[in-house]
Every structure is written in structure tokens, then in C-alpha cells.
N, C-alpha and C positions, 0 to 999 in steps of 0.2 A: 340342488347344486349339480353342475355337468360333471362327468366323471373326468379325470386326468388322464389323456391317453402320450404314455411313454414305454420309451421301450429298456428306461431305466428298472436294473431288476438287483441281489442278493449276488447274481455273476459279475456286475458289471464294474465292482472296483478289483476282480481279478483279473479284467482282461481287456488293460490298457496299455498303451504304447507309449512311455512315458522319454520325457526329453530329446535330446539331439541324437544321442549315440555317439558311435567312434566307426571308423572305417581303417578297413586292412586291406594290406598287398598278400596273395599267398597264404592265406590265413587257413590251417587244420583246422578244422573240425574235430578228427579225433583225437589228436594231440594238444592243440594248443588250449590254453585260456585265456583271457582279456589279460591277465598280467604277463603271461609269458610270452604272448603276442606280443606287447608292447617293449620287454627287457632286450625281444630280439630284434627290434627294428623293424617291425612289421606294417605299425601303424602310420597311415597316409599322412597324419598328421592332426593340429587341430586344427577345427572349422569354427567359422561363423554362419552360420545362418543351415547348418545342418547339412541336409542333402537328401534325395529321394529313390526310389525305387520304381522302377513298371517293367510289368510283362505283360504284355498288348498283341495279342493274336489279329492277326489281317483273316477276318471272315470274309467267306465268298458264299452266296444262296447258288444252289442249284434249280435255274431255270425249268419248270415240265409245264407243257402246255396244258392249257385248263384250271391251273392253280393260279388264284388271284393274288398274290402275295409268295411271302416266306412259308414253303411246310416246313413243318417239324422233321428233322435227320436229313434235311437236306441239305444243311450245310456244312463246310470243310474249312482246315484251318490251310492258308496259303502260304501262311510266313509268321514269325514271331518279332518283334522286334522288343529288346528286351535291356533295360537301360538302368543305372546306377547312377546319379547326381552326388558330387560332394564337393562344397562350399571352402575352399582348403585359403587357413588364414596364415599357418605355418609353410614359410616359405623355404624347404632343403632343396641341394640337387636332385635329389632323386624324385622327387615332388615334379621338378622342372621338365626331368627327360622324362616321366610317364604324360605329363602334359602335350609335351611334344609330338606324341604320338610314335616316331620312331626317335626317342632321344639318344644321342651317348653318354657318357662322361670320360672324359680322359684326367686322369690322374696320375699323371705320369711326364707330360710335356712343359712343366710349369710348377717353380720352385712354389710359389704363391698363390697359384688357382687349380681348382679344379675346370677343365674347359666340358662347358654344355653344347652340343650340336647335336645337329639334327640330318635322315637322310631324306631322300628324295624316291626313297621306295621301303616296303613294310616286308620285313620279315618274321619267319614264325615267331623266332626268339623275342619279338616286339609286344606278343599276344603273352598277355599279362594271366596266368595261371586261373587266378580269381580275383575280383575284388568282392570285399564281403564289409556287411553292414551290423554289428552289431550292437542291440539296443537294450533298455531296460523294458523287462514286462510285471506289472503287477502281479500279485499272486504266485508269484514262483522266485528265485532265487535263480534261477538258470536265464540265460539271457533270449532274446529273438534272433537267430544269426540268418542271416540274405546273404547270400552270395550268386554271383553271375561269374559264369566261366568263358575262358579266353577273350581277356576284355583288353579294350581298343579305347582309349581315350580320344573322341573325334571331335571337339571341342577344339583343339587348338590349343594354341596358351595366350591369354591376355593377361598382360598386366599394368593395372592403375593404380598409379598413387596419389596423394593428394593430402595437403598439411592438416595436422590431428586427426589422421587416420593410418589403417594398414591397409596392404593390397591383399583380396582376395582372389585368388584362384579359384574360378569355376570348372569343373572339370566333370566330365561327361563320360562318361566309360559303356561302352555296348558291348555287349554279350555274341559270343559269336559260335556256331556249329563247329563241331569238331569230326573231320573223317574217325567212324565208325562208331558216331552217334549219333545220327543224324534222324532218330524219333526220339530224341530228346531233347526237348527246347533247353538253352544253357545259363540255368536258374536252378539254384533250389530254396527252400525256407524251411527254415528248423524251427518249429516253433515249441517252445516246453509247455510240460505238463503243467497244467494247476494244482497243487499243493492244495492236497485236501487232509483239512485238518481232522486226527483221531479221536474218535466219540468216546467219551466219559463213562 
């Protein structure tokens, strides 16, 4: 009989990435929890179809004559582009003006609406603290938290509707440099321990 080659192993129902998650605006780390996040009005809202993550370094090879190819250390990272996706089914204002990229809300002009608009130039105050992605991980009770810093919705806003269905908002958030970080790509991932269980 051939042997079975997998890379299924005794670790591998600890350390999965299980369902859609939830996404936050502003979201502590050291303060907050998934429920306290949510009580404050945190959460982007819910999704259909999830949403994703990437941190994708722009490699560049350093050219030296004589080498036929890539050497080893001679490459460098040029740029990061580093991106959050979230699929948003729940449709609030505040949902509306981060989509917008620079949204407002006026709350003030109007006994019956709040009014959405938008400018025609980006301010710091537009760049969105964090968004952060928080998920369930096997094997632990502590969550997976993603977050990307000074984030920029560059997506746009579209919206479709259409009968026996809802409109989803797709919405795109890029991570952006901040003056006096700038050796730090603007991501990080918390990922928990595995819960090892005490021997007998």
C-alpha cells in the first residue's frame, strides 16, 4: 500500500481559522473585547461574504554583474501595500461616510435626516485610526485580531439593490505610513497562544 502523504498532523484542529469574523473601526487591543467593542459602537457592522486581509511587500532584486539570476540578500523591500476587505451587509451612516472615503454626516441641518456627503480632498481626520479583523481560532479561546493602521477606504461606495435581496457594500481599506514610523509597515497580527492542556 503507498504511504499517505499529508501535512495533516495532532496540531492541526488547533490551528484553524474558523468562520467569517467581525470587523472594527478603532478597535483597542488593550482595552477592548469583541463585546465591549461591539456595546460601544465599534463594529463596521455585519457582512455577507466576509472579507480579507494582505500584506504584500513590492520586492525589488539587486542587479550585480555576473550573477545569472536572483542572489540571496540581495533583495529589498520598496513598498508595502497592505489592504483589509470587508463585505458590509449592514447598511448605517457611518458605514456610508467611511465608504466615502472622505465622508461627513451632518446631524444637525435636518429635522428628519441625517445628511451624507462627501469632500473633494482627504484630510488627516479621514485616516481611520485602524480597522481591525477579528476571528475565531481553534484551540484557544482568545481570538485572531488584524488590524491595519491609518486606513483609507479606496473602494468608493457602490450600491446595488435588487428584489429578494440586500445591498452589500464592498469596502476596501488600505493601510497607510504614518510620520515617525515609517520602518513600520502599518499592520500588525495578534495571534494567541495554543492552549495546552495540563498532564495528569
Amino acid at each position: 500500500m503507498p504511504k499517505n502523504y499529508s501535512g495533516y498532523t495532532a496540531k492541526t484542529v488547533k490551528n484553524l481559522l474558523l468562520n467569517a469574523g467581525a470587523f472594527f473601526v478603532d478597535f483597542d487591543v488593550k482595552e477592548d473585547t469583541f463585546d465591549t467593542a461591539v456595546s460601544s459602537g465599534k463594529l463596521l457592522g455585519a457582512t455577507r461574504g466576509g472579507g480579507s486581509f494582505s500584506g504584500v511587500p513590492e520586492l525589488r532584486s539587486i542587479e550585480v554583474d555576473g550573477v545569472k539570476g536572483k542572489a540571496q540578500g540581495l533583495q529589498t523591500i520598496d513598498s508595502w501595500e497592505v489592504k483589509m476587505t470587508a463585505n458590509v451587509l449592514e447598511v448605517t451612516k457611518e458605514g456610508l461616510a467611511y465608504a466615502l472615503t472622505s465622508g461627513e454626516i451632518n446631524t444637525s441641518d435636518d429635522d428628519k435626516y441625517d445628511i451624507i456627503t462627501a469632500k473633494n480632498s482627504i484630510d488627516l481626520t479621514d485616516y481611520i485610526s485602524n480597522i481591525t479583523f477579528v476571528g475565531t481560532k481553534s484551540g484557544t479561546e482568545a481570538p485572531v485580531i488584524i488590524q491595519i493602521y491609518n486606513a483609507l477606504n479606496t473602494n468608493g461606495l457602490t450600491l446595488q439593490t435588487q428584489d429578494k435581496g440586500e445591498a452589500v457594500i464592498a469596502m476596501e481599506f488600505e493601510g497607510h505610513f504614518k510620520e515617525g514610523k515609517l520602518d513600520t509597515p502599518p499592520f500588525k497580527i495578534f495571534y494567541p497562544r495554543v492552549v495546552t492542556e495540563a498532564s495528569n
